[in-house]
N, C-alpha and C positions, 0 to 999 in steps of 0.2 A: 504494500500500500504506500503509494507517494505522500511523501508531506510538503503540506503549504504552508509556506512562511506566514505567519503569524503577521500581517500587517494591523499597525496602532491606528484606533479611533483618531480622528482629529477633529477638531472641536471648528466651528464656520470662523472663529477669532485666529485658529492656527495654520488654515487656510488660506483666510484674508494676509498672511503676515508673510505666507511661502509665495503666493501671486507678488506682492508689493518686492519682495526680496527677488523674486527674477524677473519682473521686470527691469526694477533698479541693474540689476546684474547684465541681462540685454542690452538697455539702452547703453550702457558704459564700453560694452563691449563693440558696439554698433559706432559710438562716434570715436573710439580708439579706431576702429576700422575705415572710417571716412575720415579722418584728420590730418591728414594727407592734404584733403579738398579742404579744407575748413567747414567741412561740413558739420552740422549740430543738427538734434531732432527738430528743434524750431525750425529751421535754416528749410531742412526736409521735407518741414510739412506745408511751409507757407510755400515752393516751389512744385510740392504734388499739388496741392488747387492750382493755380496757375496753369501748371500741363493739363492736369487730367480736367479740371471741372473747368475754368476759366479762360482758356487759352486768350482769348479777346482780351481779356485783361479783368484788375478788379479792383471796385473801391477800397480804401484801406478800411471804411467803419464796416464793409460785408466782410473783410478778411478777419478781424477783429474776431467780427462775432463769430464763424466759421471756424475760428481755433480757438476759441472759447479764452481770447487771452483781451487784458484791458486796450483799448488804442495807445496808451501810451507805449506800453512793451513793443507793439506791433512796430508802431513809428521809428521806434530806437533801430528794430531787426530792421526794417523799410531803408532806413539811413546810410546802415552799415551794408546790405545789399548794393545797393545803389551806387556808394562811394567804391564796392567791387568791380564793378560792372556788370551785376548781375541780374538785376533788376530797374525799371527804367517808370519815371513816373510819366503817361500824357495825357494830354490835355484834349476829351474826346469834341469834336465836332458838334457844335452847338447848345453846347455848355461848358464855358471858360472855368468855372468856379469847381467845377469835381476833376479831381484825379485817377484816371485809372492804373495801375499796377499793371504789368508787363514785364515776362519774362526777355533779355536781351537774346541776341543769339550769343551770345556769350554764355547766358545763362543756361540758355538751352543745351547746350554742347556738355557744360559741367554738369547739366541734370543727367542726360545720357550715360556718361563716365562713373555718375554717382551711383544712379541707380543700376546701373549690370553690378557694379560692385555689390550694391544692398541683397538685390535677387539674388546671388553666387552665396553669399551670406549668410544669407535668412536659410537658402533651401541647406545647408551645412549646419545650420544649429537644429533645425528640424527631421533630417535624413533618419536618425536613430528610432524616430515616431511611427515613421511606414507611413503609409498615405491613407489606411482606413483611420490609425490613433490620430494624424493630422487634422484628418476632416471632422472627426468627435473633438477633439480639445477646442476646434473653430466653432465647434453647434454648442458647449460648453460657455465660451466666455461669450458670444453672443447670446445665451442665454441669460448671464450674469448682467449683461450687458443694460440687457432689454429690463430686469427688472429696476435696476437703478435707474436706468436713462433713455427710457425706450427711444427717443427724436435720435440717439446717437446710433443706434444700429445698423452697423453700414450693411448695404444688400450685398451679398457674393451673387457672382453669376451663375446661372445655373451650368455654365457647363466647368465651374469648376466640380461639379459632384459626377461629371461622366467618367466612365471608366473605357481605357482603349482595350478591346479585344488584343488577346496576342495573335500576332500573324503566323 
């Protein structure tokens, strides 16, 4: 008769403390790995809207609220982008008085660079998972997710859930 290890109860407080502790461990690990680019999770996130959701460009009070951070924070990251040459403020067509955000091609280029870096990354801290524990721990904290904060649930694709036949 096999024996199974004896795994401990964990209390939802010892939980909460092992999530908070790898992410912390993650993210550390994430901008040692971009620091190279001077890349930061901020730096990341406000250039993933920009690509993915914005490309046209974006106010800085919709970026603001978008990353859930004050306009002043935003402005500071906006300044230091900008003085990079990675981000560009203009001035849209027929209203002088708002600013839109725009990635430069500068900025574009280092996004590119950044993220195969990230994706090469990410799928290397995750490979030990397999692809069914991957896509549970993903139904998991979008689970988590939803009951704290349901507006923040991002949708996956559905064809992240397909599976390729073997040929």
């Amino acid at each position: 008769m096999e024996h199974l290890p004896i795994t401990p109860m964990l209390s939802a407080d010892q939980v909460l403390e092992l999530l908070f502790r790898t992410s912390h461990v993650l993210k550390m690990e994430l901008d040692s790995q971009l620091g190279e680019w001077n890349m930061t999770e901020a730096r990341h996130g406000l250039m993933k809207l920009l690509v993915d959701r914005h490309p046209d460009g974006l106010l800085q009070t919709e970026l603001a609220r978008l990353l859930m951070q004050s306009e002043s924070n935003i402005s500071m990251l906006v300044d230091r982008l900008q003085a990079d040459g990675i981000l560009e403020r203009i001035t849209p067509k027929g209203d002088r008085r708002k600013r839109l955000l725009c990635l430069t091609p500068a900025g574009l280029e280092l996004w590119n660079v950044v993220e195969h870096v990230r994706q090469r990354w990410a799928e290397s801290c995750f490979r030990s998972l397999g692809e069914d524990r991957k896509i549970q721990l993903g139904v998991w904290l979008k689970s988590i997710l939803r009951e704290v904060r349901p507006e923040e649930v991002p949708a996956l694709p559905a064809a992240r859930f397909w599976r390729r036949e073997a040929s």
